[in-house]
Structures are given as C-alpha cells and as structure tokens.
Phi, psi and omega in degrees: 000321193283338178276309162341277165337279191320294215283327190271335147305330188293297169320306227268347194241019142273312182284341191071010182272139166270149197273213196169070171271136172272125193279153170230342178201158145305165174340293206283000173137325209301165189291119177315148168240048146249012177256335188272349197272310180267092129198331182074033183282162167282163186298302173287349170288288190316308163326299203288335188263328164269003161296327169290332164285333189292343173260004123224091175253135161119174165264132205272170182300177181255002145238107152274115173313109164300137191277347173274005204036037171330151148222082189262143183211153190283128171226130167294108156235175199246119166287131196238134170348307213264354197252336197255348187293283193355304203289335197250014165285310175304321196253008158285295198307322147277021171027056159250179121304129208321301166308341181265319184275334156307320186302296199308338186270343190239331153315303171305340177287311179313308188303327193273339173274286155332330159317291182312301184229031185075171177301144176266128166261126187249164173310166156278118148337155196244000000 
C-alpha cells in the first residue's frame, strides 16, 4: 500500500497534478463532513450511521475463515448521480449500510421478477 502511495506520488510530481481525493469517511470512521453537508444529513442520521460503522471496520484478512460464511462477492456498476446519492441518502437515514440496502434493493427486484416468471435455476458451481 505504502508503494502505491510512493508511485502515484512520484506520477503526480512528474505530471505536476495535485491529487484531489473524495473524502468518505474520517481517520476514525466517521461520515466526512463534505459528504453530510452535500447530502444535508442531520446530526442523528450522521450519529446512527456512524455507530453501524463503527462495529465493522476493517477488512477481513484474505484467507481468513469468515465467521457468518457469507457468499457475498464484489461488483462494479455504472450508476446515473442523482439515483445513488438517493441510495446513498436512504441508507444515512436508515443508519445501514450502502451494501445492505443495495442487497435489499436487488433482492426485492429478484424476488418480484420471480413472482412473474418463476424461479431461477441457477447451474451448480464448478
């Protein structure tokens, strides 16, 4: 991590660009506060969200036995601004997490499209 940090310093002072990082949270976990000032959260949203963070922080080791054995895996989309500030307004207000109200948001879709057009059989892993 610390080499990262060195080599994008390095670029950067060869290129002459200063970094310009968005901030998301503080040292210490808490919600940045340019992130509650462009979202307008209130002061009890900011509290309720940071106490849910604070009882997971960190990253688990990379091979560490998870203790709920989740099979949660990472995915990248594409977003239009104005729907994820919401989602992520939604989930200051209700003091989750980003990812837990995205799951709850793509469960409930699945489910209702199941409704529709029957169960998804998905293959078995290999």
């Amino acid at each position: 991590m610390a080499r990262n940090k060195k080599i994008a310093s390095l670029i950067q002072g060869i290129v002459g660009e200063t970094p310009t990082p968005t901030p998301t949270s503080t040292e210490t976990g808490d919600v940045s506060p340019e992130l509650v000032e462009s979202l307008d959260i209130t002061p009890e949203m900011e509290e309720a969200l940071n106490a849910v963070r604070k009882k997971k922080v960190g990253r688990p080791k990379k091979n560490a036995i998870p203790t709920g054995a989740t099979n949660e895996g990472r995915a990248t989309f594409i977003v239009d601004n104005d729907l994820i500030r919401k989602v992520k307004y939604i989930s200051l207000a209700d003091a989750k997490l980003l990812k837990d109200v995205i799951k709850e948001a793509l469960s409930g879709y699945v489910s209702k499209w199941e409704e529709e057009n029957g169960t998804i059989r998905l293959p078995k892993k290999k």
